[in-house]
C-alpha positions in Angstrom: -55.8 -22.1 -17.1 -54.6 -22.3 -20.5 -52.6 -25.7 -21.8 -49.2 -25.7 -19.6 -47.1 -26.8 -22.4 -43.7 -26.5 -20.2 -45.1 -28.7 -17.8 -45.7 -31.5 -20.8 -42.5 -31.2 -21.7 -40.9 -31.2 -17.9 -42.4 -34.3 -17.4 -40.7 -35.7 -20.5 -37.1 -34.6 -19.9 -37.8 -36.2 -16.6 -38.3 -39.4 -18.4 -35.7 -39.3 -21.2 -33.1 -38.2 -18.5 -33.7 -41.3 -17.0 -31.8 -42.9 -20.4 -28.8 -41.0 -19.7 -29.0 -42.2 -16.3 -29.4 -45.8 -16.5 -26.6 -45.1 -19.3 -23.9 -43.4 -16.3 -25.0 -45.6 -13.3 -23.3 -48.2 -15.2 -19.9 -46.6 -14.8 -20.3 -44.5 -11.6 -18.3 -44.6 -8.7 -19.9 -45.4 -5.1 -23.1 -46.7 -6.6 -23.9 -50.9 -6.9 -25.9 -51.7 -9.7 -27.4 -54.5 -11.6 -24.2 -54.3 -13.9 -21.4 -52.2 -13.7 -18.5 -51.9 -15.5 -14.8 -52.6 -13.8 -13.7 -49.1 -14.7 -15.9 -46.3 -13.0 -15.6 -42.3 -13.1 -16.2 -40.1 -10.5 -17.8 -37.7 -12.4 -20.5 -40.1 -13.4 -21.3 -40.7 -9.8 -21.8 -37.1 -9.0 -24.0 -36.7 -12.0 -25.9 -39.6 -10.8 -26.3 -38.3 -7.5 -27.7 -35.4 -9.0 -30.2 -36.9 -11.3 -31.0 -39.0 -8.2 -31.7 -36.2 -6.1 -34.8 -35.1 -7.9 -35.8 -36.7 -11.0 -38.3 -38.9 -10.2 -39.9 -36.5 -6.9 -40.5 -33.9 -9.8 -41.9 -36.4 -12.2 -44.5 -37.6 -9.6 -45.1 -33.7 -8.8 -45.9 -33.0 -12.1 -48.2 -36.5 -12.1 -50.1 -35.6 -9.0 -50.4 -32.1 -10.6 -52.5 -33.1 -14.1 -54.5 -35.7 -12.2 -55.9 -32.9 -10.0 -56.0 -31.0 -13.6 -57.8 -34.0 -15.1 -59.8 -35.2 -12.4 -61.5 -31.6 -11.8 -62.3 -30.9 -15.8 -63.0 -34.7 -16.5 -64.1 -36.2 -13.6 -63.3 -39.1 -11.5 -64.6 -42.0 -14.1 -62.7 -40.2 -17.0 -59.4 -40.4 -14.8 -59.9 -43.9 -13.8 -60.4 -44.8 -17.1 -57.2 -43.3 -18.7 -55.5 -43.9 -15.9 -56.1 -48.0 -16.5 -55.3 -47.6 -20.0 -52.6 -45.4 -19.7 -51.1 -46.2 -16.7 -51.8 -49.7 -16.0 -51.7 -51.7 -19.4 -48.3 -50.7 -19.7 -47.7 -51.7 -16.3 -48.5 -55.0 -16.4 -46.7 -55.2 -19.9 -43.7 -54.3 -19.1 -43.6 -56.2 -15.9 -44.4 -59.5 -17.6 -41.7 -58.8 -20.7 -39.6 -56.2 -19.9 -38.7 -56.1 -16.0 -37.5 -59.8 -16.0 -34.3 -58.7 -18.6 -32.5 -56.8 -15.7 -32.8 -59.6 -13.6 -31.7 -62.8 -15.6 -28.5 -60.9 -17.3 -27.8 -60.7 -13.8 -28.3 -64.1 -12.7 -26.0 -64.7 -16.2 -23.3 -62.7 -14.7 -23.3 -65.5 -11.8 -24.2 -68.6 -14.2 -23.1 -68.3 -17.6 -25.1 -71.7 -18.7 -28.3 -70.2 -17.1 -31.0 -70.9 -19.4 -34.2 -68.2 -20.0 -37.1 -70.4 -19.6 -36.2 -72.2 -16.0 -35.1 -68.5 -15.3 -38.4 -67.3 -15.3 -40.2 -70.1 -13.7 -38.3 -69.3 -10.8 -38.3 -65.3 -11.4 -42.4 -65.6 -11.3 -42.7 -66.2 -7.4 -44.0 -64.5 -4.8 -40.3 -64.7 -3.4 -38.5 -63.6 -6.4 -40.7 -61.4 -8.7 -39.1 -57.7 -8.4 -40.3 -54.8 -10.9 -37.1 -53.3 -12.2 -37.9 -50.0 -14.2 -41.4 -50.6 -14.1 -41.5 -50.1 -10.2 -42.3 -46.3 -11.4 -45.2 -47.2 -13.5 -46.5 -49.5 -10.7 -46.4 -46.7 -8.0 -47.8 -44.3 -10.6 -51.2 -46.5 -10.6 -50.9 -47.2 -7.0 -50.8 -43.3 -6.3 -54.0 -42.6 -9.1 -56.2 -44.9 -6.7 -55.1 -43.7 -3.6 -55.5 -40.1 -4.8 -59.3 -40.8 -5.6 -60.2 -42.4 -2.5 -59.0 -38.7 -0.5 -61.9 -36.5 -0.5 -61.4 -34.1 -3.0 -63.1 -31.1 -1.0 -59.7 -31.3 1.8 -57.6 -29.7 -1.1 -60.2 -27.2 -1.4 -60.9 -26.7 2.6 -61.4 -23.2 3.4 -59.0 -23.4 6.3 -55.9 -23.9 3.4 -57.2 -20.4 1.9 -56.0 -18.8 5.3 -52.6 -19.8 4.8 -50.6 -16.9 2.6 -49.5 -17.2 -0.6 -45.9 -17.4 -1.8 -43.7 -18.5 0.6 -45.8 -19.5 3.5 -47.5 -21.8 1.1 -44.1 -23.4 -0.2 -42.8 -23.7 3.1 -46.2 -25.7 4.5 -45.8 -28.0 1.7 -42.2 -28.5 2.4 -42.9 -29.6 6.1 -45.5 -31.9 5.2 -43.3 -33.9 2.5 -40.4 -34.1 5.4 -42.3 -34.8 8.5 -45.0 -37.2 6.2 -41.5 -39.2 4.7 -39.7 -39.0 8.6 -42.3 -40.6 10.9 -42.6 -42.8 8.2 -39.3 -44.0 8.1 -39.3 -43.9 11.8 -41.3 -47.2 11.0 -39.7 -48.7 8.4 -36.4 -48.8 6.5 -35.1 -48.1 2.7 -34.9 -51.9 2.1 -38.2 -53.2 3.3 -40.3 -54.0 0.4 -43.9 -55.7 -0.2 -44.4 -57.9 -3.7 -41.8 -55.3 -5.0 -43.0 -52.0 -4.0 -40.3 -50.2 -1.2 -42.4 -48.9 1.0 -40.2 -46.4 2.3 -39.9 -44.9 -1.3 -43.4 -45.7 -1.9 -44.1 -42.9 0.6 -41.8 -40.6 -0.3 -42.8 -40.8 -3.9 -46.6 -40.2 -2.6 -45.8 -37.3 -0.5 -44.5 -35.4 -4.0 -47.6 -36.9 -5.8 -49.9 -35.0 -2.9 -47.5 -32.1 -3.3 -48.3 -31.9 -7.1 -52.2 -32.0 -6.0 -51.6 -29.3 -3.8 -49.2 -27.2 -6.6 -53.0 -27.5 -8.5 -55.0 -26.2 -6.3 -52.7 -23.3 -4.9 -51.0 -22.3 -8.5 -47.7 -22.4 -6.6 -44.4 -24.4 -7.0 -45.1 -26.0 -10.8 -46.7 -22.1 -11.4 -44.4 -19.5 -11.0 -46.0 -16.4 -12.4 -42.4 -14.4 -11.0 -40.9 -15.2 -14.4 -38.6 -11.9 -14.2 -36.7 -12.6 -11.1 -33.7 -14.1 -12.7 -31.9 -13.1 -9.1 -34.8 -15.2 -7.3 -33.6 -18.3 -9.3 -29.9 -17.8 -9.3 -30.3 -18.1 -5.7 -32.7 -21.4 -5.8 -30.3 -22.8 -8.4 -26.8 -22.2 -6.1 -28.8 -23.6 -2.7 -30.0 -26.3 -4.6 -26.0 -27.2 -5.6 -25.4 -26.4 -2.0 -28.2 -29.2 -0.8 -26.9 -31.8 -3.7 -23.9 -32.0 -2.4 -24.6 -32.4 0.9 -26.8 -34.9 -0.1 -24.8 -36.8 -1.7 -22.1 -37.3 0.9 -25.6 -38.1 3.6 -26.9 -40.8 1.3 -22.8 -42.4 1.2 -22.2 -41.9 4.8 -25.9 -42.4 6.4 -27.5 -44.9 4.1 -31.2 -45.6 4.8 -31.0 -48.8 4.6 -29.9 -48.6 8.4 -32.9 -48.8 10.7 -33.7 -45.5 12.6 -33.4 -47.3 15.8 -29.5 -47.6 15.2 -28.8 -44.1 13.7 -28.3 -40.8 15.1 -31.9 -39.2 15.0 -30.9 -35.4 14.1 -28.1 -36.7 11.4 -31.2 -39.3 10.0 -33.2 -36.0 10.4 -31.5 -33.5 8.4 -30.8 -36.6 5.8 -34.1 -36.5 5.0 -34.6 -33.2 4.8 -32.4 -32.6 2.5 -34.3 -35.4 0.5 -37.2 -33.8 0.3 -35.5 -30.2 -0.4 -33.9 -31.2 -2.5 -36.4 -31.9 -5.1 -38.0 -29.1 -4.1 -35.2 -26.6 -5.3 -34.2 -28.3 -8.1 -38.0 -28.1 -9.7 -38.4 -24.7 -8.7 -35.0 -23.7 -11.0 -36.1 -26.1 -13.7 -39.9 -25.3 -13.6 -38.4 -21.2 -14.4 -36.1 -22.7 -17.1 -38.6 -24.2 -19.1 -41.4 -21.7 -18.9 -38.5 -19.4 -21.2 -37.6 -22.4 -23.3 -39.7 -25.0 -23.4 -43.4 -23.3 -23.4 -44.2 -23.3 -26.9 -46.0 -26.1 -28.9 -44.0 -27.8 -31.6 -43.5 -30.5 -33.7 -40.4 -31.9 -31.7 -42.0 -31.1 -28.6 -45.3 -32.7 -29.3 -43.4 -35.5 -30.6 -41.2 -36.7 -27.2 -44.4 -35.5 -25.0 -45.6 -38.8 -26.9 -42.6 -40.7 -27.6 -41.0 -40.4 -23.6 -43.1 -43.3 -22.1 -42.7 -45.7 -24.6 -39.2 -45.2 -25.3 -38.6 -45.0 -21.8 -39.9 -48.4 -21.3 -38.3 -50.3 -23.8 -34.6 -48.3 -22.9 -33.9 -49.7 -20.0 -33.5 -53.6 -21.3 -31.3 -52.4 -24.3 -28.9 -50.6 -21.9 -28.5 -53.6 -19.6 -27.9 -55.6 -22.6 -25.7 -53.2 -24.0 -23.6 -53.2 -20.8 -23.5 -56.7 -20.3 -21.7 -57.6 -23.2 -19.5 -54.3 -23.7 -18.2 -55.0 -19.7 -15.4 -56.9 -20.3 -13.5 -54.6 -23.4 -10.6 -52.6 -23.2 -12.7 -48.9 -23.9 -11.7 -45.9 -22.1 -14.4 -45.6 -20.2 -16.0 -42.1 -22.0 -15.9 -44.0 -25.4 -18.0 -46.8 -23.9 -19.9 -44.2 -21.9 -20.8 -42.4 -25.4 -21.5 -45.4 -27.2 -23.9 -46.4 -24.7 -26.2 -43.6 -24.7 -25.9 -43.1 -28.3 -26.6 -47.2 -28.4 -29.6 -47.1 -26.4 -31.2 -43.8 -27.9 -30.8 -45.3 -31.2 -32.3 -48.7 -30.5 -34.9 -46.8 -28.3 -36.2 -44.5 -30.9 -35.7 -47.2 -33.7 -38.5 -49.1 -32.0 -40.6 -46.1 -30.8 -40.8 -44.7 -34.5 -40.8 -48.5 -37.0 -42.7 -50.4 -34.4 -44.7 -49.0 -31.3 -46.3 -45.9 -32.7 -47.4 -47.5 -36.0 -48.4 -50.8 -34.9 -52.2 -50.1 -32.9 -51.4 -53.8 -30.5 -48.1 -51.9 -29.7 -49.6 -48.6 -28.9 -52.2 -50.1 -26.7 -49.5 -52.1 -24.8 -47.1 -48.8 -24.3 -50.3 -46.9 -23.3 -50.5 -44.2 -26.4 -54.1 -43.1 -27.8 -55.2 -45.1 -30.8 -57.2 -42.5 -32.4 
């Protein structure tokens, strides 16, 4: 299997969208947020539903994908060892400098005269601490050392070789994610949460990890060798509008934060179901897309493949900022809108290119290679 180069730069545009979505959440209808501006759209609420829907499944698909990829050619010690460098300096990191911004400007909203340092006294507590952005990061390194523990010969079993290809295969996986992610939440609601980590999410964000494991060792889902069936992915791309939508108006009118005990089972069923399609769809469509247009090496490429985690780190802070103290102008609200992402891409990349990639501390603490 020759260097998937699409997949590389998948994984980024999963990343970097989130930028434009921490950018729109800010003034979308329907959806609370840490800060929100007075004047919301619509629109931006059904693009973040959309992002929503399956941004972050794919990304962990794609994750549990190249650690199977890594973990066969490398070995176990070799993963581990990335996987703390990469993965877990820039966990802690960010949780210690970055993740405590969201949650003071905030607390500022409620107490202007609120100063920083008694802020954090209280904000480091086993009551208090929460993980903000970094909560992906955190699950990330969670999922790496849960993944090693599984045996690595039951993704090879024989018994998985019966099964056919194609369909059959996609089908299998897509009844494990739902039926792994609904007796789970038969347990346990959207809200629960455990020194920051939702567990409800937790799993559901594991059961695409496992499904990225599985995408490995099969060559299905993240490889589509079909490239020619433009017909095939018209018709994933219009059910996967179909399933967004219905979606959407599920996660407004059943929210999971309800309990299953106090919720009708079959609408809580097909709820999550369409969670877990949806992702599904909407990687297959985007997984054809970028084998035609993003499966060559280039400088730009190689450059965000690089860039994506770092400047995805450090976003998130500068768009809380931004919005906090452009809330209270009189902007239309798609002037502020542009100025915010073009705000936070600019002060993103500013620091990515002057600071974190040529400064070797920096590039430690954001998790890129040294040498």
């Amino acid at each position: 299997m020759g260097r998937l180069v699409y997949l590389d730069n998948l994984r980024s545009f999963a990343l970097l969208l989130g930028i434009v979505f921490h950018a729109a959440i800010v003034y979308a209808a329907e959806i609370k947020y840490a800060i929100q501006d007075t004047n919301r759209s619509d629109i931006l609420s059904y693009f973040c539903y959309w992002i929503h829907s399956y941004r972050m499944p794919m990304f962990y698909m794609i994750s549990g994908f190249f650690s199977a990829l890594v973990l066969e050619k490398k070995g176990t010690k070799f993963y581990l060892e990335a996987r703390f460098k990469r993965v877990l300096i820039p966990t802690i990191f960010g949780l210690i400098f970055l993740a405590p911004i969201q949650y003071y400007l905030t607390e500022r909203l409620k107490t202007n005269t609120l100063e920083l340092l008694p802020f954090l006294d209280y904000f480091f507590t086993k009551d208090h601490f929460q993980h903000s952005h970094i909560w992906f990061l955190v699950d990330l390194f969670c999922f790496s050392i849960l993944y090693t523990l599984i045996p690595k010969s039951f993704f090879t079993l024989k018994f998985w070789a019966k099964i056919p290809k194609g369909l059959p295969r996609y089908l299998l996986l897509l009844a494990f994610c739902f039926l792994f992610v609904f007796f789970s939440h038969s347990q346990i609601s959207k809200g629960e949460s455990y020194y920051g980590i939702f567990k409800l999410t937790f799993i559901f964000q594991f059961s695409f990890f496992l499904i990225g494991v599985f995408s490995y060792h099969w060559k299905t889902i993240l490889i589509q060798k079909d490239n020619n069936s433009k017909i095939k992915t018209l018709a994933i791309f219009v059910w996967a509008i179909v399933v967004y939508l219905l979606f959407k108006d599920m996660e407004i009118d059943d929210p999971l934060w309800i309990y299953f005990q106090y919720v009708n089972v079959w609408v809580r069923g097909f709820h999550i179901f369409l969670w877990v399609l949806s992702p599904f769809l909407w990687t297959s469509f985007l997984v054809f897309i970028f084998q035609i247009l993003g499966n060559r090496e280039g400088k730009l490429g190689s450059y965000l493949i690089e860039a994506s985690l770092p400047i995805y780190l450090v976003h998130h802070p500068i768009s809380l900022m931004y919005a906090f103290w452009i809330r209270d102008i009189e902007w239309g609200i798609w002037v502020k809108f542009s100025l915010h992402i073009m705000v936070v891409l600019g002060g993103s990349f500013f620091l990515y290119e002057f600071l974190i990639r040529k400064i070797k501390p920096l590039r430690i603490l954001f998790g890129l290679k040294t040498t």
